[in-house]
GURO-600557 format. One line per 8 residues: their letters; for each residue z, y negated, x negated of N, C-alpha, C. Coordinates in nm, 3 decimals, always signed. Atoms other than C-alpha are relative to their C-alpha. Last residue first. Layout:
REM GURO-600557
A) Z,Y,X,Z,Y,X,Z,Y,X | ...
***
This chain:
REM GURO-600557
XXXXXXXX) +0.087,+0.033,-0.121,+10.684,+8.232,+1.154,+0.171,-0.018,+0.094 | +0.056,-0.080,-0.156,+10.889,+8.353,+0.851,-0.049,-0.112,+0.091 | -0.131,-0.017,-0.154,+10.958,+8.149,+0.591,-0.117,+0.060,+0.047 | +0.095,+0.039,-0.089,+10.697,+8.205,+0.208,+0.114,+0.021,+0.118 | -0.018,-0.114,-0.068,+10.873,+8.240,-0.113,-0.030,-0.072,+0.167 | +0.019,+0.071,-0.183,+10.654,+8.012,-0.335,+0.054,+0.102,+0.032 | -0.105,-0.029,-0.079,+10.806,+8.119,-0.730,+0.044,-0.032,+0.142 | -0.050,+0.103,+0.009,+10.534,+7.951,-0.916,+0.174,-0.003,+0.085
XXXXXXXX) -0.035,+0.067,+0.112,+10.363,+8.255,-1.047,+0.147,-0.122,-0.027 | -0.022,-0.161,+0.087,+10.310,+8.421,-0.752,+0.096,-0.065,-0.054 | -0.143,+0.010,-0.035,+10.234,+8.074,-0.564,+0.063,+0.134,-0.012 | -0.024,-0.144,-0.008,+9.992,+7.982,-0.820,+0.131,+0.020,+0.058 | -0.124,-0.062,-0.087,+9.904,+7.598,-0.769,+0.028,+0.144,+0.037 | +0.038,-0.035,-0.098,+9.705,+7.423,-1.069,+0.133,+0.115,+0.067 | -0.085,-0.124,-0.037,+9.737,+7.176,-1.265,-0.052,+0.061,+0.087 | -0.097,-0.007,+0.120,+9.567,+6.878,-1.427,+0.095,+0.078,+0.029
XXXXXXXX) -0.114,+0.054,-0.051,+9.255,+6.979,-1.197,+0.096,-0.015,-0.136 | -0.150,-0.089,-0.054,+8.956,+7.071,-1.371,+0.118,-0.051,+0.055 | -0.146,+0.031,+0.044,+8.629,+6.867,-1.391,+0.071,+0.095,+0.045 | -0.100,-0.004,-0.073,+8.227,+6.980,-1.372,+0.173,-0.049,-0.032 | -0.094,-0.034,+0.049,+7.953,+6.871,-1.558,+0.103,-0.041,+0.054 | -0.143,-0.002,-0.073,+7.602,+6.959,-1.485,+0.146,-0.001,-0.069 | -0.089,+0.119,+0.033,+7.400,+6.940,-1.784,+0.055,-0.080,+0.073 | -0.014,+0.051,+0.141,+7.150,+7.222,-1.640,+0.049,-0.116,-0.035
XXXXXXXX) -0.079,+0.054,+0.043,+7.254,+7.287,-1.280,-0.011,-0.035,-0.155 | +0.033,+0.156,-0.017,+6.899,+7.343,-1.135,+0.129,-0.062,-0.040 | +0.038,+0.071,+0.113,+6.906,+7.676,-1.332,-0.005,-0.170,+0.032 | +0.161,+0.010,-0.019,+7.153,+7.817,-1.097,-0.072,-0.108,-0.063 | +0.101,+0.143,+0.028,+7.507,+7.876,-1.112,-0.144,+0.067,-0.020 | +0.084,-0.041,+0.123,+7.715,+8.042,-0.881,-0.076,-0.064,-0.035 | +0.127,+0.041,+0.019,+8.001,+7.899,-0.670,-0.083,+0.043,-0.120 | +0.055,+0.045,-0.087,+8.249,+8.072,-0.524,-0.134,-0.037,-0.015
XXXXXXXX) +0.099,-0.122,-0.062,+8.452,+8.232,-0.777,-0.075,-0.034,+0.043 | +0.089,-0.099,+0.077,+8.510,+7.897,-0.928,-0.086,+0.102,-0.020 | -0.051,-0.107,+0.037,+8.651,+7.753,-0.571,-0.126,+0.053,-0.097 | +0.041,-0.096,-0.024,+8.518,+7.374,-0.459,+0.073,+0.139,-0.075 | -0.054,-0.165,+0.017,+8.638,+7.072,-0.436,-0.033,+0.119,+0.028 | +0.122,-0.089,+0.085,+8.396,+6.770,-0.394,+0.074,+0.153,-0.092 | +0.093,-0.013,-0.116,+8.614,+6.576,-0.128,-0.101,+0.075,-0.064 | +0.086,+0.120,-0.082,+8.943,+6.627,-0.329,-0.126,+0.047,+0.112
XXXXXXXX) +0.126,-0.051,-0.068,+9.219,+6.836,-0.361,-0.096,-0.141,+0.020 | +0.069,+0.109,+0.002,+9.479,+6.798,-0.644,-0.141,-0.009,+0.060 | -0.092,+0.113,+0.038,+9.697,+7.142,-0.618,-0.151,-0.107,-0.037 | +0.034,+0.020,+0.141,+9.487,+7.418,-0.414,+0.063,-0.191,-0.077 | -0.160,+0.002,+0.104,+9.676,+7.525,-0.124,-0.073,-0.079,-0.119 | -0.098,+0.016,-0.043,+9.357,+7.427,+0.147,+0.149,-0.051,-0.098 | +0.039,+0.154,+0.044,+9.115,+7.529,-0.099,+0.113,-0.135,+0.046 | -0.093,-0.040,+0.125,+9.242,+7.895,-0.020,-0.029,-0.182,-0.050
XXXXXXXX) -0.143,-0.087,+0.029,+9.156,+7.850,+0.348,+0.071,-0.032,-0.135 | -0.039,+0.163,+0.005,+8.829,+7.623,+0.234,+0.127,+0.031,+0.092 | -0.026,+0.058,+0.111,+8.749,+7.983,+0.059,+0.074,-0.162,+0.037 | -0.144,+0.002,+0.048,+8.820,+8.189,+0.348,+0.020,-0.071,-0.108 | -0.134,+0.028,-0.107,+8.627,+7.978,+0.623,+0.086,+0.048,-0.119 | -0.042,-0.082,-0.048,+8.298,+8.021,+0.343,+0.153,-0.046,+0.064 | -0.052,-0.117,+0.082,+8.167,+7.739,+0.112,+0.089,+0.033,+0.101 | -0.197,+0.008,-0.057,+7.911,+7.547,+0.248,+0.040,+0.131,-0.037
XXXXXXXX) -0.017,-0.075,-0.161,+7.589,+7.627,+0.017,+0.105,-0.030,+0.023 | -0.039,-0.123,+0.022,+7.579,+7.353,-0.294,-0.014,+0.099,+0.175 | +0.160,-0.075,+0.009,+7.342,+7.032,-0.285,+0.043,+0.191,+0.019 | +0.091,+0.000,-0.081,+7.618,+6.822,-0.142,-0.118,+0.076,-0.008 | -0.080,-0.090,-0.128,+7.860,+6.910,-0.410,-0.070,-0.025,+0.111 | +0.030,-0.156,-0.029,+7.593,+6.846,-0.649,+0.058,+0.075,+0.084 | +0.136,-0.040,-0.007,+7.534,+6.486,-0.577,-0.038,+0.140,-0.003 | +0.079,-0.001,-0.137,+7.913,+6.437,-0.541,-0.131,+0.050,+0.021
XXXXXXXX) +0.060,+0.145,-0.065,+8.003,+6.544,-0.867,-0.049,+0.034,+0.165 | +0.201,+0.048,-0.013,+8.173,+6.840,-0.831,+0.006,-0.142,-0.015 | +0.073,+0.112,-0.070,+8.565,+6.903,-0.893,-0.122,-0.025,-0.054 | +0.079,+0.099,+0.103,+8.702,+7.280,-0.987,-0.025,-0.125,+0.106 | +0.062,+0.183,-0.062,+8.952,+7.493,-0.828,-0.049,-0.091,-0.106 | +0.129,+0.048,+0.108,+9.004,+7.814,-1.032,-0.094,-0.102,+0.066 | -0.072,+0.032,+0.166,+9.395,+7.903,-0.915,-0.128,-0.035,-0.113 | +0.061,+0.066,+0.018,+9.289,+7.890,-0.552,+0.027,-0.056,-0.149
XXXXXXXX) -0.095,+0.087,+0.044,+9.396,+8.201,-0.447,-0.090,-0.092,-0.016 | -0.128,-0.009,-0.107,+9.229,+8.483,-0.233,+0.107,-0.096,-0.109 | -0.034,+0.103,-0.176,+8.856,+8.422,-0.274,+0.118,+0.049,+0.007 | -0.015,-0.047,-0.159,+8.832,+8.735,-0.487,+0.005,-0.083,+0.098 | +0.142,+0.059,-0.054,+8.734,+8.602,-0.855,+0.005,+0.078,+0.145 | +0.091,-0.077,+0.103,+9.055,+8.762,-1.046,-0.189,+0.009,+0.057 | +0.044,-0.069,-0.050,+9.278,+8.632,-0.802,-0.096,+0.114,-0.055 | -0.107,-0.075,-0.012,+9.486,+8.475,-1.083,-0.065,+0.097,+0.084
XXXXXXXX) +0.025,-0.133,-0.054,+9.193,+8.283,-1.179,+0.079,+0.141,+0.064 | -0.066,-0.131,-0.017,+9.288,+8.076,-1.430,-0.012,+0.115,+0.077 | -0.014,+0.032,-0.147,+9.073,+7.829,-1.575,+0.031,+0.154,+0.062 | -0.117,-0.020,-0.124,+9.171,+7.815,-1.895,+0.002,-0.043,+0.091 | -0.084,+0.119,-0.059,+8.847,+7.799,-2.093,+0.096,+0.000,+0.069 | -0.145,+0.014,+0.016,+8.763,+8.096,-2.305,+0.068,-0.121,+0.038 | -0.048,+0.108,+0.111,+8.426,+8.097,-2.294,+0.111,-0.062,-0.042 | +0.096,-0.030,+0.069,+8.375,+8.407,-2.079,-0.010,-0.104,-0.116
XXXXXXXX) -0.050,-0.097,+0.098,+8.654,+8.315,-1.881,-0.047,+0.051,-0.153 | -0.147,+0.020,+0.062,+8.519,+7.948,-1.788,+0.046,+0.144,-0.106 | +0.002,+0.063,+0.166,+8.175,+8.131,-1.760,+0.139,-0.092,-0.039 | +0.091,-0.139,+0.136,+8.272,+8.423,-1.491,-0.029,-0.108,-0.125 | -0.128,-0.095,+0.051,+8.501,+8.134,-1.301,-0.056,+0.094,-0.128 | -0.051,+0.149,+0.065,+8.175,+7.888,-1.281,+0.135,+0.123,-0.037 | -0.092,+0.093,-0.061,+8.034,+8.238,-1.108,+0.032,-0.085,-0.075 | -0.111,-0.013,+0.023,+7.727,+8.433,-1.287,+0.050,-0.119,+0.077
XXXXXXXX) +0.003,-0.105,-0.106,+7.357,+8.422,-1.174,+0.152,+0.050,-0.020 | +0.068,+0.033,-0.147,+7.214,+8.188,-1.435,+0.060,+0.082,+0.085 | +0.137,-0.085,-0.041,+7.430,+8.256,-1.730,-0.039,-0.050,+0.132 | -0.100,-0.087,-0.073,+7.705,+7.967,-1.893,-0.212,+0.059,+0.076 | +0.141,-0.065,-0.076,+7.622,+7.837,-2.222,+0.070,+0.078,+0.161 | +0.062,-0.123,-0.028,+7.897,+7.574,-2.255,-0.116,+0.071,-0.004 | +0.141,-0.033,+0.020,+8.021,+7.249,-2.372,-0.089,+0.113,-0.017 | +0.048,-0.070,+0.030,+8.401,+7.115,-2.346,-0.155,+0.091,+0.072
XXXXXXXX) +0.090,-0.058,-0.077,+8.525,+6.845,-2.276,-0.076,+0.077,-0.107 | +0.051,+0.002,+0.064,+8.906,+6.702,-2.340,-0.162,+0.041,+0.059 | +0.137,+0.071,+0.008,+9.036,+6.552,-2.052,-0.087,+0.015,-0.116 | -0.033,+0.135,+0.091,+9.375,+6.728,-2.123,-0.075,-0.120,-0.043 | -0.123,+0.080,-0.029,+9.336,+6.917,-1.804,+0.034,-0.110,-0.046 | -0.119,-0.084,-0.042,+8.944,+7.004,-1.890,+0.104,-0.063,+0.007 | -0.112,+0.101,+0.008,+8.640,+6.835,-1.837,+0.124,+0.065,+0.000 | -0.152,-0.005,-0.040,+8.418,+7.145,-1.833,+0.047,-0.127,-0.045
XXXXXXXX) -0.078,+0.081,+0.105,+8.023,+7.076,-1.957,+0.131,+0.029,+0.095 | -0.103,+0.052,-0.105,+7.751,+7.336,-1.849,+0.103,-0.058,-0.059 | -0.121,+0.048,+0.022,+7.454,+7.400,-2.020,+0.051,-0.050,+0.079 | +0.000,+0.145,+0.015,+7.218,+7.656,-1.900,+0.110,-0.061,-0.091 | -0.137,+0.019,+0.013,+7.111,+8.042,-1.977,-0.037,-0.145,+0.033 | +0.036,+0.133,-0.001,+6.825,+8.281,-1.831,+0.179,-0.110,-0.054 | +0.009,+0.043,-0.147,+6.986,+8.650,-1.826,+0.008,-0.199,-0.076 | +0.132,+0.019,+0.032,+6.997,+8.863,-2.159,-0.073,-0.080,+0.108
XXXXXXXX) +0.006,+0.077,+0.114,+7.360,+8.929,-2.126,-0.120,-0.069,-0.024 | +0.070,-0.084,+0.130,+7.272,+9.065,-1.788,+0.042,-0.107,-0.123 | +0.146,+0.083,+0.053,+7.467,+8.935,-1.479,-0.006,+0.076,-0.157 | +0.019,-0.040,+0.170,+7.733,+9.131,-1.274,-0.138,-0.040,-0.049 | +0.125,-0.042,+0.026,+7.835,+8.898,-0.995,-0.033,+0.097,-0.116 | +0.126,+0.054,+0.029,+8.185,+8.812,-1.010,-0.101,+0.052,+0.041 | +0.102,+0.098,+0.097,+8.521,+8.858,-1.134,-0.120,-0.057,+0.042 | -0.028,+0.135,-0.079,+8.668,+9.181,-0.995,-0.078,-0.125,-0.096
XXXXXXXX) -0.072,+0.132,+0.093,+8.502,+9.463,-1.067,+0.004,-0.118,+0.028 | +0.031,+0.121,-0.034,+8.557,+9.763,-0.829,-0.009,-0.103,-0.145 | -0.064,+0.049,+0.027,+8.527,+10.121,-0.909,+0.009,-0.114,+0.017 | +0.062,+0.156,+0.063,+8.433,+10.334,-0.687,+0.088,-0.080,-0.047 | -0.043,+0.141,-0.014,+8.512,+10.677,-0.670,-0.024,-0.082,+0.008 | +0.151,+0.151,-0.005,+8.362,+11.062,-0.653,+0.095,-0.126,+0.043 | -0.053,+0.104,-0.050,+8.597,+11.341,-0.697,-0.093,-0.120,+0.004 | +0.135,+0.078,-0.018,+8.531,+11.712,-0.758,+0.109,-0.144,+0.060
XXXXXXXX) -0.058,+0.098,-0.016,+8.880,+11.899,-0.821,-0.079,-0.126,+0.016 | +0.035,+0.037,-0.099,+8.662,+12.238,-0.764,+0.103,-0.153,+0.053 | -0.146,-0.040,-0.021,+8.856,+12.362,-1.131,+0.052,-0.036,+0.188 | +0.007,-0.115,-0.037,+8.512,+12.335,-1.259,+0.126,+0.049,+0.078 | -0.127,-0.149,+0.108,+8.496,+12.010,-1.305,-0.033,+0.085,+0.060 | -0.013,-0.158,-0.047,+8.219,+11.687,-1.128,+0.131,+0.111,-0.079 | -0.058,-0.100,+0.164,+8.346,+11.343,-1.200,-0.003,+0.112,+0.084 | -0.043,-0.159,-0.077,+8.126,+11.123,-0.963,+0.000,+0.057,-0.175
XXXXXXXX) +0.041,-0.082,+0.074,+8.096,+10.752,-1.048,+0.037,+0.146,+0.080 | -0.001,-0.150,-0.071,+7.977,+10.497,-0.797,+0.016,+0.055,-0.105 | +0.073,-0.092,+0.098,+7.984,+10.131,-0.974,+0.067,+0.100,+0.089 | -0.115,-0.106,+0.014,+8.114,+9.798,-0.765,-0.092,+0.063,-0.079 | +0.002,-0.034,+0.154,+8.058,+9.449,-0.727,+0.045,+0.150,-0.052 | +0.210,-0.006,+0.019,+7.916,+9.418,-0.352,+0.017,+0.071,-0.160 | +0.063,+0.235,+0.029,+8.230,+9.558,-0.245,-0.086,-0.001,-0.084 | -0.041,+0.052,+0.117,+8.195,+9.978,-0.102,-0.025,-0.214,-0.038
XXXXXXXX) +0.087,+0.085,+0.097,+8.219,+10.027,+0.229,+0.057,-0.034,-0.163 | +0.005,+0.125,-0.004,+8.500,+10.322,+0.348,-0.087,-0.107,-0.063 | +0.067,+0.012,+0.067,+8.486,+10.667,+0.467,+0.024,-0.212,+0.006 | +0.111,+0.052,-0.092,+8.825,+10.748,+0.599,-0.109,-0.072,-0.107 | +0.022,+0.154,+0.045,+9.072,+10.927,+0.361,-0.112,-0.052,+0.069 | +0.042,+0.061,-0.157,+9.171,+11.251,+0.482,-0.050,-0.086,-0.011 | -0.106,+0.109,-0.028,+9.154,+11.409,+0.086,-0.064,-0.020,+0.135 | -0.129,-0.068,-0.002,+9.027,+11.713,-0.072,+0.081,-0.139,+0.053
XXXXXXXX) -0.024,-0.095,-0.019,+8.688,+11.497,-0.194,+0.173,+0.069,+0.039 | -0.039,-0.092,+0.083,+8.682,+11.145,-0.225,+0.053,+0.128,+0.085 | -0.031,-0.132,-0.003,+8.379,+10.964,-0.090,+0.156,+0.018,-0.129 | -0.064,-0.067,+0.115,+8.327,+10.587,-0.128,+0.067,+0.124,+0.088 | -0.180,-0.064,-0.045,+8.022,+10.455,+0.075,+0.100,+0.046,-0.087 | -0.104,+0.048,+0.049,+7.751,+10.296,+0.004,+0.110,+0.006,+0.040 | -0.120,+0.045,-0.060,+7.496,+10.437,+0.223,+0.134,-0.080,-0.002 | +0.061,+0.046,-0.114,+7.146,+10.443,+0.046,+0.147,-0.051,+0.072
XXXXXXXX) +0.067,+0.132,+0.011,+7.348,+10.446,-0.297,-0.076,-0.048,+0.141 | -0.080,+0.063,+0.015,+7.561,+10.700,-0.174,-0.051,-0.160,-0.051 | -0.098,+0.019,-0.129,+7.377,+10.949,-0.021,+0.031,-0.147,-0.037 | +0.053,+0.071,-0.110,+7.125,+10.903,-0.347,+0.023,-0.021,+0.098 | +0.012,+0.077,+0.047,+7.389,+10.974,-0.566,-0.118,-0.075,+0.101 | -0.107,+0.077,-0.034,+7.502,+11.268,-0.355,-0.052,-0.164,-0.046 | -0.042,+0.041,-0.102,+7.181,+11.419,-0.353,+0.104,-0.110,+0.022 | +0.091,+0.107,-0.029,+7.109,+11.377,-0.730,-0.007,-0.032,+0.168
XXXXXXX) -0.008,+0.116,+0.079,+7.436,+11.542,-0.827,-0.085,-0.072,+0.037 | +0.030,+0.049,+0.152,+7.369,+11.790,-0.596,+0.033,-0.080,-0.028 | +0.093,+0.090,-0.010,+7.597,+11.922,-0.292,-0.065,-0.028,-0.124 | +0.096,-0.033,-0.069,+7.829,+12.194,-0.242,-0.163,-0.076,+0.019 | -0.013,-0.034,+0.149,+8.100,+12.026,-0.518,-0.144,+0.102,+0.091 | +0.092,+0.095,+0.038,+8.089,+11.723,-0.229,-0.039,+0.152,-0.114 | -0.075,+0.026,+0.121,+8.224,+11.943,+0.042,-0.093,-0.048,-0.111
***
């Protein structure tokens, strides 16, 4: 039982193992996602509980973390002119600068509601992007050959005055009222 254990045990269980524990429950031990935080709320009332919390979004990068410029073309072709952090997602600085790129997934790879277009030169320089992202890339309204997912790609200092475009819509099938046929 966790209320049998130290505070500095557990914390080090849990960081070597990454696991999420909760006490008084069947609950199978399960990995934590990369973005997470371990807290443990000890009481006296032996209601011990240890959680993780997830945050969706991203990488977590330091305010104080190397910066570039990045330029958005947005819907109405206006453009707009960013700091965005070294080690954060194209989604993490849209939000972060209040560009409307939407995100409905909330940076999970499971929509495609923050489809951006590359220049060619950089969409060739990027890592291939993952079976579930060119899945969600798939739905994404105005696809081209340098499409890529916000979450997806992080930036790195060799993008300085990179500047990416937005679709003039995009395809939320929540939102948009897709009811999906059966197989």
């Amino acid at each position: 039982m966790i209320s049998s254990l130290s505070r500095n045990l557990v914390q080090r269980h849990l960081k070597f193992h990454q696991v999420r524990i909760q006490s008084k429950r069947s609950a199978p031990l399960l990995p934590t996602p990369h973005h997470s935080e371990t807290i443990l709320n000890i009481n006296s009332n032996s209601n011990n509980v240890m959680t993780t919390k997830r945050w969706h979004g991203g990488p977590h990068v330091e305010k104080d973390a190397k910066t570039v410029r990045l330029s958005f073309i947005q819907p109405d072709e206006t453009i707009r002119e960013v700091d965005a952090r070294v080690g954060e997602s194209f989604l993490q600085v849209a939000h972060r600068n209040d560009i409307d790129l939407e995100g409905a997934c909330e940076g999970v790879c499971a929509c495609s509601t923050c489809h951006l277009i590359f220049p060619v030169e950089v969409f060739d320089q990027l890592p291939e992007p993952s079976e579930d992202e060119e899945d969600m890339l798939d739905m994404a309204f105005g696809l081209t050959e340098t499409s890529r997912l916000g979450c997806q790609v992080i930036v790195t200092p060799e993008m300085d005055g990179l500047t990416v475009e937005m679709p003039k819509a995009t395809r939320n099938f929540y939102v948009d009222g897709h009811v999906p046929k059966p197989h």
